[in-house]
MARMI-799009 format. One record per residue (C-alpha): residue number from 1; x, y, z. Coordinates in pm, 1 decimal. Layout:
REM residues N
<pt><nr>NUM</nr><u>X</u><v>Y</v><w>Z</w></pt>
...
END
This chain:
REM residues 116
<pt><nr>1</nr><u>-1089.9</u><v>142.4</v><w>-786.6</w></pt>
<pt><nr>2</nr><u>-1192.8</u><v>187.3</v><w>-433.3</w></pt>
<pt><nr>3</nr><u>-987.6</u><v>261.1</v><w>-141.9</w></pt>
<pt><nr>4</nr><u>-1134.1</u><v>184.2</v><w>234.2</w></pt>
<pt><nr>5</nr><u>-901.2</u><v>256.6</v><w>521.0</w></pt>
<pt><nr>6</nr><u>-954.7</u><v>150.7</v><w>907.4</w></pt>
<pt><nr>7</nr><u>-779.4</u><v>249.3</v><w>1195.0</w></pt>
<pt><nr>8</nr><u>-636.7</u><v>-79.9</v><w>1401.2</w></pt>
<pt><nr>9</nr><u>-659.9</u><v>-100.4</v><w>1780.6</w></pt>
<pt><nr>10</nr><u>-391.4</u><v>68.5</v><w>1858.8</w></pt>
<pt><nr>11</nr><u>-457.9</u><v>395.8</v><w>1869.6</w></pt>
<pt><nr>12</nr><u>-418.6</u><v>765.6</v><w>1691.3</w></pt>
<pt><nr>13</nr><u>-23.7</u><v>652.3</v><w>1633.1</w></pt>
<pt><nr>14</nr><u>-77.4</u><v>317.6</v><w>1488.0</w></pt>
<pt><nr>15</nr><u>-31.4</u><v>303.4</v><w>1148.3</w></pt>
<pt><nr>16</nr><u>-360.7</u><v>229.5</v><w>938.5</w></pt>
<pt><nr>17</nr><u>-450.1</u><v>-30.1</v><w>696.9</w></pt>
<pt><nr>18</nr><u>-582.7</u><v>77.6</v><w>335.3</w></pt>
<pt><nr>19</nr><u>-768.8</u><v>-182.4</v><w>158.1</w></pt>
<pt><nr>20</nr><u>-784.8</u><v>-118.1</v><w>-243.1</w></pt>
<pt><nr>21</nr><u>-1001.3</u><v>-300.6</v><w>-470.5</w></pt>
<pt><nr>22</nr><u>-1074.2</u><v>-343.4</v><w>-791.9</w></pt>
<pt><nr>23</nr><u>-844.9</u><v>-186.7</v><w>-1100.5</w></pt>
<pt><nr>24</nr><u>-572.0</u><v>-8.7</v><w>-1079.6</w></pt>
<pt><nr>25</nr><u>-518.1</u><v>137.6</v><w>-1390.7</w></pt>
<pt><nr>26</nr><u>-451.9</u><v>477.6</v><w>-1643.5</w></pt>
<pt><nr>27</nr><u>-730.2</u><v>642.3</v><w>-1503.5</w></pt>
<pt><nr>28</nr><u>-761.2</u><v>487.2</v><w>-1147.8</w></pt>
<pt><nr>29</nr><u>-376.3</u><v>548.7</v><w>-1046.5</w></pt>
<pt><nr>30</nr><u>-374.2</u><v>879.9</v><w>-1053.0</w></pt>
<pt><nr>31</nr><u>-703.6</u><v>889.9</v><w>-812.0</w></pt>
<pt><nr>32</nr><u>-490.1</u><v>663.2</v><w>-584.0</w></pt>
<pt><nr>33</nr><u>-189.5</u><v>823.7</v><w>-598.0</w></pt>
<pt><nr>34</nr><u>-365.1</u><v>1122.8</v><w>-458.7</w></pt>
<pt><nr>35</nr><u>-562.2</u><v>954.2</v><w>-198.6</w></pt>
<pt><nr>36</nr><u>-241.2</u><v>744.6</v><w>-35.7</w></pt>
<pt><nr>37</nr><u>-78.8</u><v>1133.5</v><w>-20.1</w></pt>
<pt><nr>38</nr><u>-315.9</u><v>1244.1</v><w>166.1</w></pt>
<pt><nr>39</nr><u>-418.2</u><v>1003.5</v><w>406.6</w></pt>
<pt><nr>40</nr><u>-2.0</u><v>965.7</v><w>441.2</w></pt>
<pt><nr>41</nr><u>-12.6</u><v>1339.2</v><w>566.5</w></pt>
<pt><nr>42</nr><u>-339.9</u><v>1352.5</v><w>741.5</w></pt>
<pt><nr>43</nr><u>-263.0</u><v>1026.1</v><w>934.7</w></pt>
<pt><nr>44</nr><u>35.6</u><v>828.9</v><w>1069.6</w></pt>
<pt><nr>45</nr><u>296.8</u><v>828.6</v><w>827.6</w></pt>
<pt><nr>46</nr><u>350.9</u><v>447.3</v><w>849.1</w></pt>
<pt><nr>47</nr><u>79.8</u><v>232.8</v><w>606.6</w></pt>
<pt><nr>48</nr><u>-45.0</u><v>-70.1</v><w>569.0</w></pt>
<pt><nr>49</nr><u>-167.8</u><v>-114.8</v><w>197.5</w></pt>
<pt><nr>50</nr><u>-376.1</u><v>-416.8</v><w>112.8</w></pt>
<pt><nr>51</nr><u>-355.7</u><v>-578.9</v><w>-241.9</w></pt>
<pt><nr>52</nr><u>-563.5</u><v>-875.4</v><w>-208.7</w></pt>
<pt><nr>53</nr><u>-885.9</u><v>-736.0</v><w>-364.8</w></pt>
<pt><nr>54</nr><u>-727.5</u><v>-559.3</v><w>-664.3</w></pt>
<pt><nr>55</nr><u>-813.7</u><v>-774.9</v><w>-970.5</w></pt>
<pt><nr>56</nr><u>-586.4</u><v>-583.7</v><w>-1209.8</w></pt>
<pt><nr>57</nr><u>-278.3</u><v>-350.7</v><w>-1155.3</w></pt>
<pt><nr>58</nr><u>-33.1</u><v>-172.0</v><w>-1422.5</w></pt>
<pt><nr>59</nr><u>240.3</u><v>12.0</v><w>-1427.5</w></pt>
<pt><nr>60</nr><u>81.6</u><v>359.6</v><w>-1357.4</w></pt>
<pt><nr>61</nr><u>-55.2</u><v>176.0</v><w>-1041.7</w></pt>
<pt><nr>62</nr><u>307.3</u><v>60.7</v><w>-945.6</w></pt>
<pt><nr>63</nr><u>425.7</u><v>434.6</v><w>-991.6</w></pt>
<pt><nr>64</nr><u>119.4</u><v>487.5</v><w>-722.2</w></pt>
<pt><nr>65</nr><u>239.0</u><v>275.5</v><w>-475.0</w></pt>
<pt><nr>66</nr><u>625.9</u><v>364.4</v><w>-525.0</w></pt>
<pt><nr>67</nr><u>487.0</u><v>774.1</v><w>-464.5</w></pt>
<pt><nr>68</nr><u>327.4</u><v>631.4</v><w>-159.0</w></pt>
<pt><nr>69</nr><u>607.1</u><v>462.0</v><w>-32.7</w></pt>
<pt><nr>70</nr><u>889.7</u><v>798.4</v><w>-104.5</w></pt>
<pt><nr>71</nr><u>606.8</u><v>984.9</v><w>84.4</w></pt>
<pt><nr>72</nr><u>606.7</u><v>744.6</v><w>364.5</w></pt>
<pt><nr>73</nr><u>980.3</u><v>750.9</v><w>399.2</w></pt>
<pt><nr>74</nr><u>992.0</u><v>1135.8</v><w>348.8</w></pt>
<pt><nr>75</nr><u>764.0</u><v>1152.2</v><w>709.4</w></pt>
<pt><nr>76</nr><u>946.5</u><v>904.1</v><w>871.9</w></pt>
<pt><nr>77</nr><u>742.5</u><v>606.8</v><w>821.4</w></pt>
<pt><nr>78</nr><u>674.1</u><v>256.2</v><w>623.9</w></pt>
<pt><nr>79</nr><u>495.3</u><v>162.8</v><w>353.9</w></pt>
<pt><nr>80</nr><u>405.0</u><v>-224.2</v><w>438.0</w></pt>
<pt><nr>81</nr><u>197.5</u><v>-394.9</v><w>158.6</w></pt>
<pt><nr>82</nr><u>-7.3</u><v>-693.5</v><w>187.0</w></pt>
<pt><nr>83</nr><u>-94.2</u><v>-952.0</v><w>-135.4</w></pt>
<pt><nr>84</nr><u>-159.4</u><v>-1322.0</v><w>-204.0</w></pt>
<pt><nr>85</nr><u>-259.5</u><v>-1301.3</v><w>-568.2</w></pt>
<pt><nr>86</nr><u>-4.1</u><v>-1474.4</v><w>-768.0</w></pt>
<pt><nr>87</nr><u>-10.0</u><v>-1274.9</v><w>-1081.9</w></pt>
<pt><nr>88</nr><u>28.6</u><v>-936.6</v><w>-885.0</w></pt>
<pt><nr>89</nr><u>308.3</u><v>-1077.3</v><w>-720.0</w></pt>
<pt><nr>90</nr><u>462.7</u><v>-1205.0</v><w>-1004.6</w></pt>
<pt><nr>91</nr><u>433.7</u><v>-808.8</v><w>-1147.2</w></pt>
<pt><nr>92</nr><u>660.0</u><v>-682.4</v><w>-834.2</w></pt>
<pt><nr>93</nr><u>925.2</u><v>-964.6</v><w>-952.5</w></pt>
<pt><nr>94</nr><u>879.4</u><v>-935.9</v><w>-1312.5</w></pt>
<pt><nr>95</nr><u>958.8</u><v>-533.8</v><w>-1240.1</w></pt>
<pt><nr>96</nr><u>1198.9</u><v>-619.6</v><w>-942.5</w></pt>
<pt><nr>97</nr><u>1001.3</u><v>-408.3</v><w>-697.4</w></pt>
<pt><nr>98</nr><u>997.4</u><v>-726.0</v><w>-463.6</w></pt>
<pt><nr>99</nr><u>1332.2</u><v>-545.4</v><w>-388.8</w></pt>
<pt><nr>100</nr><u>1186.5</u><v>-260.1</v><w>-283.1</w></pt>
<pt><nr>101</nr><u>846.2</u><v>-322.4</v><w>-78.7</w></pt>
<pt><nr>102</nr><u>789.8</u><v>-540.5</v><w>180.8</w></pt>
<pt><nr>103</nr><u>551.2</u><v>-769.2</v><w>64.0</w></pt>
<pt><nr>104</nr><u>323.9</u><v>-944.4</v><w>403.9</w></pt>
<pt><nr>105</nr><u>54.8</u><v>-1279.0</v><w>365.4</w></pt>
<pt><nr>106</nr><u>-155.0</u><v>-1102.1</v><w>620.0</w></pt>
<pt><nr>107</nr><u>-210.3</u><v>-769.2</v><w>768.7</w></pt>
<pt><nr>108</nr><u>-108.4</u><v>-887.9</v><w>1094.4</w></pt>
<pt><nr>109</nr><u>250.2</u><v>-977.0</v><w>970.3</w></pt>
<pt><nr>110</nr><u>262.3</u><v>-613.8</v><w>779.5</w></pt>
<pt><nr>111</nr><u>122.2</u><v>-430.1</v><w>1149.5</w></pt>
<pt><nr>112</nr><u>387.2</u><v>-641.9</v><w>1314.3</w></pt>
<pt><nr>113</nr><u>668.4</u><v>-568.2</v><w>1107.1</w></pt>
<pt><nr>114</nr><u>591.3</u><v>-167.8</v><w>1160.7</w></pt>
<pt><nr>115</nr><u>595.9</u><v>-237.0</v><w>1529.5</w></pt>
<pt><nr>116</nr><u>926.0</u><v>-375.5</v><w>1517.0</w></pt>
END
C-alpha cells in the first residue's frame, strides 16, 4: 500500500487529495490509518481520498477510512472519497457505508463538493 498526496491549486487551505494504491489489507490498514491521521492534523482538515488504484480493500481498510473520516469531522472538515472500481464500490453497499461517505467519479466532483 502506498499513499501519495498533492496539494491542488488552491492554496495552503484547500483541502488535499491522497491517492492510495495497491492493498489495503491486515497489515497495510493500520499503516494507513496512521498516515490519513496525520496528514488530517498536519494539513487542512478537509480530504480528498482517491480509491481508484487500490486493487484490494477489507474490512480493516474500511475501519481506516471510517477513522479518517471521525478525524476529519472532529477538525471541522470532510472526508470526500473518490472510486470507479465496481467491486470496491459494491463493498461500501454490501457494508452500507455508501450511507456514510460521499462517494465522487472524479476528483474534481469530490474538490467541488468541499467547496460548496
Amino acid at each position: 500500500m502506498e499513499l501519495k498526496v498533492l496539494q491542488p491549486a488552491g492554496g495552503a487551505a484547500a483541502a488535499h487529495v491522497a491517492t492510495v494504491s495497491g492493498e489495503v489489507d491486515l497489515h497495510s490498514a493500520p499503516d494507513l490509518r496512521a498516515q490519513l491521521g496525520e496528514l488530517l492534523t498536519s494539513t487542512s482538515p478537509s480530504l480528498v481520498l482517491d480509491l481508484n488504484e487500490v486493487g484490494f480493500l477489507d474490512s480493516t481498510g474500511l475501519g481506516a477510512l471510517v477513522a479518517a473520516r471521525t478525524s476529519a469531522g472532529e477538525r471541522g472538515g470532510q472526508l470526500a472519497l473518490v472510486c470507479t472500481q465496481q467491486r470496491i464500490l459494491k463493498l461500501f453497499t454490501i457494508t452500507g457505508l455508501n450511507s456514510v461517505f460521499t462517494i465522487h467519479p472524479s476528483v474534481d466532483d469530490a474538490l467541488a463538493s468541499l467547496a460548496a
